[in-house]
N, C-alpha and C positions, 0 to 999 in steps of 0.2 A: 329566648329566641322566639321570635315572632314568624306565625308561617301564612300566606296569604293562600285560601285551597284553591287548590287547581291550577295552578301552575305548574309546569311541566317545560325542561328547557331539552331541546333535542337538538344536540349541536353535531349534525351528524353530516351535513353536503363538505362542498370542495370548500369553503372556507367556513370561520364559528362566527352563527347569528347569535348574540345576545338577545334577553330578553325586553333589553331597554333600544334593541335596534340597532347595535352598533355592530363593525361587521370587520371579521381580523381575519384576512387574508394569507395564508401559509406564503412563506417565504420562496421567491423563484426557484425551479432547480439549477443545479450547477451548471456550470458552462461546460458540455460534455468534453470542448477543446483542450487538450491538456499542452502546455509547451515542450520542445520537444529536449534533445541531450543537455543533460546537466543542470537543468534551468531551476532553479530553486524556485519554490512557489511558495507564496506566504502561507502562517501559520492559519486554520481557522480559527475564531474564537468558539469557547467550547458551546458556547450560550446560542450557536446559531448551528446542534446539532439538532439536526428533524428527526422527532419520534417517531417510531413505525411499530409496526403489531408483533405484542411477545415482549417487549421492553416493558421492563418495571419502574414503577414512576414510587416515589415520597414524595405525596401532599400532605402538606402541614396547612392546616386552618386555626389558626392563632386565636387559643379563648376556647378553642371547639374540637374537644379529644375524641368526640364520636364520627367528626368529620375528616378525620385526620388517619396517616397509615397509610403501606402499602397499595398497591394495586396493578395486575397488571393489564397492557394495550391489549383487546381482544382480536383476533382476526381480521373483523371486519373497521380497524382501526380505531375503535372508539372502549371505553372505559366508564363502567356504571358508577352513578356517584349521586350520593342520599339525597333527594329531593327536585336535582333536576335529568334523572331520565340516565340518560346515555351522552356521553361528553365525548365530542370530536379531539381525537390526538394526533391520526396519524399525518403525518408531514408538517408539523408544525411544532416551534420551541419551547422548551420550555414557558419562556416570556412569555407568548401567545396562550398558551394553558392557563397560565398564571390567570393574564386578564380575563381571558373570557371568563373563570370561575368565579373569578371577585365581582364581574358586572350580572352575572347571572344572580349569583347569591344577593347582591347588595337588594335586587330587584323585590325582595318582600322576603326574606330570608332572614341576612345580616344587615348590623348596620358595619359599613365603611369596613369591611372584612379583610383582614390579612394573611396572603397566602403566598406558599411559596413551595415550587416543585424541582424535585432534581430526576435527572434518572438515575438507577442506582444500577440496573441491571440492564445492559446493553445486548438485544439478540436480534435487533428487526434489521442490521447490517452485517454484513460478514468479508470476509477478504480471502483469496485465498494465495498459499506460501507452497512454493514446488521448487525443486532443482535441490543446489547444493547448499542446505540448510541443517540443522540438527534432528529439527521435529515439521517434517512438511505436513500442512494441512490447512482445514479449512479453520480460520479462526473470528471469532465475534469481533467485531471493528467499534470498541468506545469513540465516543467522539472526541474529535481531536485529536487521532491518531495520526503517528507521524512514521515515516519508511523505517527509520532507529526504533519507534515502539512495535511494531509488528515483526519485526527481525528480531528483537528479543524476545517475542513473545514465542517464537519460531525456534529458538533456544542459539541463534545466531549461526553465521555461516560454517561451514565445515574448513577444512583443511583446504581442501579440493573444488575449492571455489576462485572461480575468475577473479576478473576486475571489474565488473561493471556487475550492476542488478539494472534489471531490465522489468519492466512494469507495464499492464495491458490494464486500460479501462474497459469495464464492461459496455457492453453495444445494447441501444433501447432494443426489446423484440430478441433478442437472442438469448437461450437457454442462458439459466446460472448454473457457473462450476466455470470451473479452472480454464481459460482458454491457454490456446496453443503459444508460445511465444518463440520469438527469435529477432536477432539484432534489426532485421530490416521491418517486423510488425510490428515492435514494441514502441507505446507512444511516450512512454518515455526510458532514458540511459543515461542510468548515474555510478558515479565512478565510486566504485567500492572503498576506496583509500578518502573520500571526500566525507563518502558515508562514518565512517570510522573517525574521521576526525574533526568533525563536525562541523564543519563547511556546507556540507547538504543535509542538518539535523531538522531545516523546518518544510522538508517534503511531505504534504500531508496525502493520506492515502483515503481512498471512494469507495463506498458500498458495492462490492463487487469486482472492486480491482485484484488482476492475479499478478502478483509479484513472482518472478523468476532469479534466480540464482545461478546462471552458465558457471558450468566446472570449468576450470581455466584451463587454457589452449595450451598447448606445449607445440617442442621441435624439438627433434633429437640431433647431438652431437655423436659421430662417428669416426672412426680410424685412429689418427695417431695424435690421441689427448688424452689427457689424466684421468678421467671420470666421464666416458663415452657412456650415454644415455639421455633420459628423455630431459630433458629443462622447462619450465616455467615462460610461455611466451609475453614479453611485454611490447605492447605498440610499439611500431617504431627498430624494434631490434635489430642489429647487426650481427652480420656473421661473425667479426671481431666479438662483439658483444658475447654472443653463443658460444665459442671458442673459449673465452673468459668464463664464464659460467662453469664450463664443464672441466674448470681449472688449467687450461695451456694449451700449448702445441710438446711432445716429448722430444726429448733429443732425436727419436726417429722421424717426426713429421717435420712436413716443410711447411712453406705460405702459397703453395697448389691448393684449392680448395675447388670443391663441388657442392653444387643444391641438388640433391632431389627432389622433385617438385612435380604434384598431380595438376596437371593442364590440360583440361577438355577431359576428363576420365583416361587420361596416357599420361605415366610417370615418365617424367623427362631427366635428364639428367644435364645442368646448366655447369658452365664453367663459372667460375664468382672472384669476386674480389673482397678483399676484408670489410668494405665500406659497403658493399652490398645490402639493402635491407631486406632480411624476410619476412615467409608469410607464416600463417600456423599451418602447420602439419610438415614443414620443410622439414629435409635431413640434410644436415653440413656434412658433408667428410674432408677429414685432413688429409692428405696423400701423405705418402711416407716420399722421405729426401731420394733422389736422381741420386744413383753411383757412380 
């Protein structure tokens, strides 16, 4: 190896200057917009994940074992490396790392040098998983992670989980940790049974995104049925529907039915029909048969 003195490559501003001039610009950020229910978004490819500080990188310099080997992103996003200084990483791909190394070294260093970095250790992203999950927490987000990889890593939904996971992107300027979610803030709402059967497997999830899990709604079935209590509310359900569920009407009930139902903070009590559709938290009562 041939080393020309005095050279010193300091790839440390908003994009990596080579020593030969040439100038690799970190990739745009994402589009903060996210689309909104159900909307499958493509996958990313893993190769356009940005490095950020605290992720461990394998660089391999082909030919050159003292050049080669771990390392991890410092704080202030950059990574020391034998001969040129301090190397610019953070927001930028692997690819990017790649070339700027090769054009810096080729520059009185290497000849025609071959290099090649992965991350191996993912920490400068994170996600966070709350609701009804197995294991809620804050977890490392590898790239390329999709709503199916983070719900596994989360040890998957509970028992007492809805139908829908519900997902907040983090806001520029706004503390990290877990934000608040519910159907009407969440930017986006994917249907759980979608999730599961892989209709929605290529939802990729962002640095910062808090995934929510809503325990699923119920309405209870009352009076004269088979298994009066609480059921499982699905969009869209009928009073028939609910009546079905909680196994009949008994030979004491009739086709009389009532909703209980909270409107404006006052429980009302509605007269209904079987076609009726409720809401969640309604109570059906069967009446018992007129003598």
């Amino acid at each position: 190896m041939t080393k020309i003195p005095g050279i010193a490559v300091l790839l440390v501003c908003a994009a990596v200057e080579t020593a030969a001039g040439q100038t690799i610009q970190p990739a745009p950020p994402a589009d903060p917009s996210a689309p909104k229910t159900g909307t499958v978004v493509s996958v990313v490819p893993s190769g356009d994940y940005r490095v950020g500080p605290q992720d461990v990188l394998n660089i391999t310099v082909y030919g050159e074992e003292q050049l080669s080997g771990r390392i991890r992103v410092d704080n202030d996003g950059t990574f020391p490396f034998q001969y040129l200084n301090r190397v610019k990483a953070e927001g930028l791909t692997t690819i990017q790392i790649e070339s700027a190394l090769r054009t810096a070294l080729a520059d009185g260093y290497l000849r025609n040098p071959q290099i090649s970095v992965e991350v191996v250790e993912y920490r400068s992203q994170s996600v966070f998983v709350t609701g009804e999950v197995r294991l809620p927490n804050k977890y490392s987000l590898p790239g390329n992670s999709t709503l199916m990889d983070v719900l596994t890593l989360a040890g998957s939904v509970t028992s007492n989980a809805g139908h829908w996971v519900l997902i907040t992107r983090a806001r520029e300027g706004t503390p990290q940790g877990p934000a608040a979610v519910d159907n009407g803030a969440a930017d986006l709402r994917v249907s759980l049974k979608d999730i599961q059967s892989g209709k929605a497997q290529n939802i990729t999830i962002r640095d910062g995104d808090t995934i929510f899990v809503p325990k699923a709604e119920r309405v209870w079935v009352v009076g004269h049925v088979r298994n009066a209590g609480g059921i499982t509310y699905e969009e869209g359900m009928t009073v028939f529907e609910a009546i079905s569920a909680a196994g009949g009407i008994t030979e004491k009930g009739s086709n009389r039915f009532s909703i209980r139902r909270l409107v404006n903070g006052r429980m009302r009590e509605i007269d209904a029909k079987a076609e009726d559709v409720l809401e969640p938290g309604d109570q059906v009562n069967v009446r018992p048969r007129r003598l």
